[in-house]
C-alpha atoms as a printed R data frame, in Angstrom:
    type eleno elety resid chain resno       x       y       z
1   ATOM     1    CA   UNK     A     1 -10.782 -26.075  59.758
2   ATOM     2    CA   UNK     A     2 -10.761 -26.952  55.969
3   ATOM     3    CA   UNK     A     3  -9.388 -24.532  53.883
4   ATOM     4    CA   UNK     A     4 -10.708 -24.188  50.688
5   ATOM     5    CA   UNK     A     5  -8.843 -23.374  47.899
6   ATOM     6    CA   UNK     A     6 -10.563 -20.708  44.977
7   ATOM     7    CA   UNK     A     7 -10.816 -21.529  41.569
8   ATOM     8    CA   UNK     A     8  -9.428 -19.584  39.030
9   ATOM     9    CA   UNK     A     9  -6.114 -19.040  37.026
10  ATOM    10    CA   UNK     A    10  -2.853 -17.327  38.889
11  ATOM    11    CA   UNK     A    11  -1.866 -14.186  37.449
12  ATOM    12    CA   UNK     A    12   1.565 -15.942  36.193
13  ATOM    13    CA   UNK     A    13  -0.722 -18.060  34.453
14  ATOM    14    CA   UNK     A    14  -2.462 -15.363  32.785
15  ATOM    15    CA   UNK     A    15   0.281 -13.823  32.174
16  ATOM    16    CA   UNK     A    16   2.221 -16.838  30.058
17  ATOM    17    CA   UNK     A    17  -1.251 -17.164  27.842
18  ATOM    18    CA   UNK     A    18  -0.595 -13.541  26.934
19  ATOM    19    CA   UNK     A    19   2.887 -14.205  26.085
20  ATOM    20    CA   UNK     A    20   1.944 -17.018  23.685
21  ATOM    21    CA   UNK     A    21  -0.951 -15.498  22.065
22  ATOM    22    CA   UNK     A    22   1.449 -12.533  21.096
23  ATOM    23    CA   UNK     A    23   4.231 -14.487  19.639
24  ATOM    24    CA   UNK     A    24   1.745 -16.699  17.404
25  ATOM    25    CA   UNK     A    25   0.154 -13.323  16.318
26  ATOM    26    CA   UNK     A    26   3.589 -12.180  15.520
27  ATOM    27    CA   UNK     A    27   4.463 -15.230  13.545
28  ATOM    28    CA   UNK     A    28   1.510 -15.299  11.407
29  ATOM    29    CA   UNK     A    29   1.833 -11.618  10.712
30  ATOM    30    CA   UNK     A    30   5.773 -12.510   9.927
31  ATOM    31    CA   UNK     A    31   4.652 -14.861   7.550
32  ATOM    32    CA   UNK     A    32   1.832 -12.649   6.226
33  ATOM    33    CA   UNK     A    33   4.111  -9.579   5.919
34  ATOM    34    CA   UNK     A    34   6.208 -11.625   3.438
35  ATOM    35    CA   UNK     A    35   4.568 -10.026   0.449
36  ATOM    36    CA   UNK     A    36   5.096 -10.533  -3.775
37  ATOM    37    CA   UNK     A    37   6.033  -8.295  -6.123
38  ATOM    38    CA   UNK     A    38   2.298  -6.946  -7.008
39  ATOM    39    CA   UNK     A    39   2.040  -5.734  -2.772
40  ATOM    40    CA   UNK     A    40   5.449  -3.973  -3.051
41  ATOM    41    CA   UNK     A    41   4.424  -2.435  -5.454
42  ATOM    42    CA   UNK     A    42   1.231  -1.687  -4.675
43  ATOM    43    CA   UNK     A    43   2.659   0.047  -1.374
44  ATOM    44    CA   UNK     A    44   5.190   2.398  -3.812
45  ATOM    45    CA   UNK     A    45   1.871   3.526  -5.991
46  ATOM    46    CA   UNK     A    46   0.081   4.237  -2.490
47  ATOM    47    CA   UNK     A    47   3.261   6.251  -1.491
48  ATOM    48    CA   UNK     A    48   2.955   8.272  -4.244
49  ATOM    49    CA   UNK     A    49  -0.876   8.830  -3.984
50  ATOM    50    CA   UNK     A    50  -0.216  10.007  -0.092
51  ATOM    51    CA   UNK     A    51   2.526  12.199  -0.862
52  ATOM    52    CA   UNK     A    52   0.707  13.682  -4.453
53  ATOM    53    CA   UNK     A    53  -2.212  14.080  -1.894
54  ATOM    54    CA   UNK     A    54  -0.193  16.233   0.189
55  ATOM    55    CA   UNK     A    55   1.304  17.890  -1.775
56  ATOM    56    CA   UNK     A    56  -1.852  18.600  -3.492
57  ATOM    57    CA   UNK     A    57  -3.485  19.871  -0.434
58  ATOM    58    CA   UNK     A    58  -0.610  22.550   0.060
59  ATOM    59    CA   UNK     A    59  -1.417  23.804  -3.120
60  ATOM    60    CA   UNK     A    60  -4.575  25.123  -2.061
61  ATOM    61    CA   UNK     A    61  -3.533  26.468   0.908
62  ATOM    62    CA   UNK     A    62   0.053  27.892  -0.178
63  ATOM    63    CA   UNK     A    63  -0.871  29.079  -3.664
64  ATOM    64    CA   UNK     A    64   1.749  27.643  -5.527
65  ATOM    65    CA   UNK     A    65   1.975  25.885  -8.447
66  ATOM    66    CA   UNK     A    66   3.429  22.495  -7.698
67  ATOM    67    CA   UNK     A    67   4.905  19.709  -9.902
68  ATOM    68    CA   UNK     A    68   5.769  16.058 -10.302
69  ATOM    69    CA   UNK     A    69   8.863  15.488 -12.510
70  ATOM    70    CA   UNK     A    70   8.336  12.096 -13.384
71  ATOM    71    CA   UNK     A    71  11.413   9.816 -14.688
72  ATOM    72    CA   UNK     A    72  11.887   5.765 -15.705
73  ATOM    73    CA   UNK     A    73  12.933   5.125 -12.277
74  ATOM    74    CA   UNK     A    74  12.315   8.268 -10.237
75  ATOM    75    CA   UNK     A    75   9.658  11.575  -9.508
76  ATOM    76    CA   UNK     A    76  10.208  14.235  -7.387
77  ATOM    77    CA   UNK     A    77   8.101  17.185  -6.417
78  ATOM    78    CA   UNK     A    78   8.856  20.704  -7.535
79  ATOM    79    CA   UNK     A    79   7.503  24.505  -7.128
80  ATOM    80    CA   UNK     A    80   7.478  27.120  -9.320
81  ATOM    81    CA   UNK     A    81   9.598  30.701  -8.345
82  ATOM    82    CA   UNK     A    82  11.139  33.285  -9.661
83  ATOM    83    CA   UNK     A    83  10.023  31.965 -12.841
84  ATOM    84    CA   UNK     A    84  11.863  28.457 -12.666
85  ATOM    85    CA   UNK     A    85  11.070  24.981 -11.344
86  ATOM    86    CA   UNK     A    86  12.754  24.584  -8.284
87  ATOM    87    CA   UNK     A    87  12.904  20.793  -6.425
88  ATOM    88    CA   UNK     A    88  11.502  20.682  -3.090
89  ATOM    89    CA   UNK     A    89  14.476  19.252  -0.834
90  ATOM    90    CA   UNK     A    90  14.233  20.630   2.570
91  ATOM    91    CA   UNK     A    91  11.097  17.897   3.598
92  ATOM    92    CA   UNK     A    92  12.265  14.633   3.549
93  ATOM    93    CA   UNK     A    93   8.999  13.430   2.728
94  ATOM    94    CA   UNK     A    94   8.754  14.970  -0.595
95  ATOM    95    CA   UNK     A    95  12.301  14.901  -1.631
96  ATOM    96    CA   UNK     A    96  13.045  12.781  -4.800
97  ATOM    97    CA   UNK     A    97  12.345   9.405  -4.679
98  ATOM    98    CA   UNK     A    98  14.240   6.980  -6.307
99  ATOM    99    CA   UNK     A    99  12.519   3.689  -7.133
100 ATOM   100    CA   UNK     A   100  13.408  -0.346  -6.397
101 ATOM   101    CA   UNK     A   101  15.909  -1.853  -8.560
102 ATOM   102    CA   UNK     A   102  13.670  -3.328 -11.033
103 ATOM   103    CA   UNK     A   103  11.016  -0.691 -11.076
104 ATOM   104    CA   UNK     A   104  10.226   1.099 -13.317
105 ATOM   105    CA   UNK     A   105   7.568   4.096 -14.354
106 ATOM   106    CA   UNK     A   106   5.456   4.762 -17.457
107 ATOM   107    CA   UNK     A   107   3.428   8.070 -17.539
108 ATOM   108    CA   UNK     A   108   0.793   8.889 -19.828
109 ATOM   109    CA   UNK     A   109  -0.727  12.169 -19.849
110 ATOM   110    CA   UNK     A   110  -4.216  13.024 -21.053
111 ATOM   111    CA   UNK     A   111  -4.381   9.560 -22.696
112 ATOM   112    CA   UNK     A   112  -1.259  10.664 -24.648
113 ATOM   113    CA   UNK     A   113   2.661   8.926 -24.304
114 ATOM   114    CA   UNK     A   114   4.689  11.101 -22.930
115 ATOM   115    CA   UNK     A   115   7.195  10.983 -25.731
116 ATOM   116    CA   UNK     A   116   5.473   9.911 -29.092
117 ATOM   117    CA   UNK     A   117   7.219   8.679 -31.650
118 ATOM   118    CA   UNK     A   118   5.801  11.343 -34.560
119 ATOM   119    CA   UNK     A   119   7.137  14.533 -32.740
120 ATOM   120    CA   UNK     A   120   9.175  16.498 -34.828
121 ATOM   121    CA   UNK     A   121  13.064  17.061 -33.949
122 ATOM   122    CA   UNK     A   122  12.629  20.442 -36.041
123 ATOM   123    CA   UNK     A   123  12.218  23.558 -34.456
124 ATOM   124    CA   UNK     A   124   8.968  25.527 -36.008
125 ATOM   125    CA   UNK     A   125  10.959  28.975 -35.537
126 ATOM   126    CA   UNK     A   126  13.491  30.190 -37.766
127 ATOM   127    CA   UNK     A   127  15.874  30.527 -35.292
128 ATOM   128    CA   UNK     A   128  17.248  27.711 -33.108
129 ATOM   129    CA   UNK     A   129  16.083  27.998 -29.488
130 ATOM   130    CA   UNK     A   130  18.803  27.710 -26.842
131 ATOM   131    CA   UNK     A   131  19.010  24.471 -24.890
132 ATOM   132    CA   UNK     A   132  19.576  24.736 -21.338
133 ATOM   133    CA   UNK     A   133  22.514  22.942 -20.004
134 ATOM   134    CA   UNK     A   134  22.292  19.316 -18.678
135 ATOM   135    CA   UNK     A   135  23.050  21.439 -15.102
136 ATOM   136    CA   UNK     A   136  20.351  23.543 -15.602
137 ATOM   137    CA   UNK     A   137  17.761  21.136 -16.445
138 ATOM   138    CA   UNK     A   138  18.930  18.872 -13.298
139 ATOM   139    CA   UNK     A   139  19.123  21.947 -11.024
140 ATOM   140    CA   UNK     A   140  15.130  23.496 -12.615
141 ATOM   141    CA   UNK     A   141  13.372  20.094 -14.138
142 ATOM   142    CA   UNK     A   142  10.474  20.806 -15.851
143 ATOM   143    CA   UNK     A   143   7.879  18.931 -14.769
144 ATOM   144    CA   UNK     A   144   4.975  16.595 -16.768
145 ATOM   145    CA   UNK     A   145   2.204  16.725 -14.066
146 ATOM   146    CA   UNK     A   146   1.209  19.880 -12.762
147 ATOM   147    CA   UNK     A   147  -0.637  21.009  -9.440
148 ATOM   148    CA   UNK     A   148  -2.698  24.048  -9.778
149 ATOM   149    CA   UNK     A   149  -4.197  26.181  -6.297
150 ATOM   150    CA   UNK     A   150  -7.494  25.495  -7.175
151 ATOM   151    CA   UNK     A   151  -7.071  21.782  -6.838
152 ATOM   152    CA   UNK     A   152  -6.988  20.476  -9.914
153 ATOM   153    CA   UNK     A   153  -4.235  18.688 -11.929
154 ATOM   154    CA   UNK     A   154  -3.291  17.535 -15.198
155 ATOM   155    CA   UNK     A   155  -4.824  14.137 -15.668
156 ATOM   156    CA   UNK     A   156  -2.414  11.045 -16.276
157 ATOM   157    CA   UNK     A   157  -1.905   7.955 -15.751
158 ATOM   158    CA   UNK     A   158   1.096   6.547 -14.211
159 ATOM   159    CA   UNK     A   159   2.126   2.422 -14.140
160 ATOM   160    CA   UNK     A   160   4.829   1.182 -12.137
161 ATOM   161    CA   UNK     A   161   6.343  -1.637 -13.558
162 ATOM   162    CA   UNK     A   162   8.540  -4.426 -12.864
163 ATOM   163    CA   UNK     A   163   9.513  -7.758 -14.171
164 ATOM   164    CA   UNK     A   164   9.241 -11.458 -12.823
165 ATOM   165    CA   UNK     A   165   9.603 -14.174 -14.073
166 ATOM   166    CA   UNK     A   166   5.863 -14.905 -14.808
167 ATOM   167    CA   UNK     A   167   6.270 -12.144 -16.994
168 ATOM   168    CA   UNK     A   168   5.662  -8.149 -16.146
169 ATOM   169    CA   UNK     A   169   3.431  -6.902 -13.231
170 ATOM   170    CA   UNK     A   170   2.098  -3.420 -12.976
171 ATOM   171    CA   UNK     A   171  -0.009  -1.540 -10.865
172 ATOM   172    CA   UNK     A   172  -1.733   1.972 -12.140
173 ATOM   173    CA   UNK     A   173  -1.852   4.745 -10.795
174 ATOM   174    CA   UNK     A   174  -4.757   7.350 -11.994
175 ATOM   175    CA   UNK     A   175  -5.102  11.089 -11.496
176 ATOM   176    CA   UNK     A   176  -8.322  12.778 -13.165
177 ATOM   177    CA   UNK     A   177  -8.182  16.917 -13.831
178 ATOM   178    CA   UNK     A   178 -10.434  17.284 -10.832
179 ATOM   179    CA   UNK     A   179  -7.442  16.162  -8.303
180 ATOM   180    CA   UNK     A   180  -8.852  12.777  -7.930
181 ATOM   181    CA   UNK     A   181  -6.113   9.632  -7.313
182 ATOM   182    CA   UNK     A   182  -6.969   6.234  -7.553
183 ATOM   183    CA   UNK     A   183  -4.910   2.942  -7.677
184 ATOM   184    CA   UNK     A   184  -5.574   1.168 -10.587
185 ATOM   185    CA   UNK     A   185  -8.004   2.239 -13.636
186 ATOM   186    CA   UNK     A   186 -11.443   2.647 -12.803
187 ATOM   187    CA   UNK     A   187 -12.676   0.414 -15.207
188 ATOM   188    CA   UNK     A   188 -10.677  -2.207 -13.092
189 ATOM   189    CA   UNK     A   189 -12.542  -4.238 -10.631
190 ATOM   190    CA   UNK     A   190 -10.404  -5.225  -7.963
């Protein structure tokens, strides 16, 4: 008797092509991963669209007013109580997020700066208002961009922004009255 031996491929065989198909997959996505400036961020602005989205959506269903304190290199969420602004800390998605060394934010709201350089110092009341304390304003931040229960929110514009040395990238971030967000201006083509 002649025994005849199947064709085919062992299963140790099979096995080992596996193997090396995943590590060259791993190694190109290594070496893709390895992103510029402009993709990190590009990932920070779609952080804050997610979380702004969120956020946005509890809104409706809560029936709060929410806001986003916006600072050079930092926002953070708060909600309005008891008549002051208080930061949301207990979710450690929406606690304050500090940004990358080198990154910085610019906010623009309704097409306006948000500090223009013809304001007034002078009060327009006869009597001087009192400031609140640097403690108070760190403990109840007022914010620039507000979140309203029916969805909508002030409309701004807000660039990230950080410096190479091909000169400075940026990446927009765009938020219309209706509760829209978009990365990057929508006159952009991308």
């Amino acid at each position: 008797m002649v025994k005849l031996r199947q064709a085919g491929f062992t299963l140790l065989e099979v096995m080992l092509v596996v193997l090396l198909m995943g590590l060259t997959a791993a190694a190109v996505t290594m070496s893709i991963g390895n992103s510029g400036p402009k993709q990190a961020l590009e990932k920070t602005a779609q952080q804050f669209i997610a979380a702004t989205e969120l956020v946005l959506d509890e809104t409706v269903l809560s029936g709060y007013f929410i806001g986003i304190v916006v600072e050079k290199d930092s926002y953070q969420f708060v909600y309005y109580n008891d008549g002051k602004w208080n930061p949301l800390e207990q979710d450690k998605l929406l606690a304050s997020k500090q940004m990358e060394p080198g990154v910085v934010m610019n906010l623009v709201l309704d097409g306006m700066p948000l500090v223009q350089e013809d304001e007034e110092e002078d009060s327009w009341f006869d009597e001087p208002l009192i400031e609140p304390s640097a403690e108070d304003k760190k403990k109840h931040p007022e914010p620039q961009i507000l979140l309203f229960p029916s969805g909508e929110m002030t409309a701004f514009e807000l660039s990230f922004i950080t410096k190479t040395d091909r000169g400075p990238i940026d990446v927009f971030v765009v938020g219309d009255a209706l509760g829209r967000l978009s990365l990057g201006r929508p006159d952009e083509t991308r």
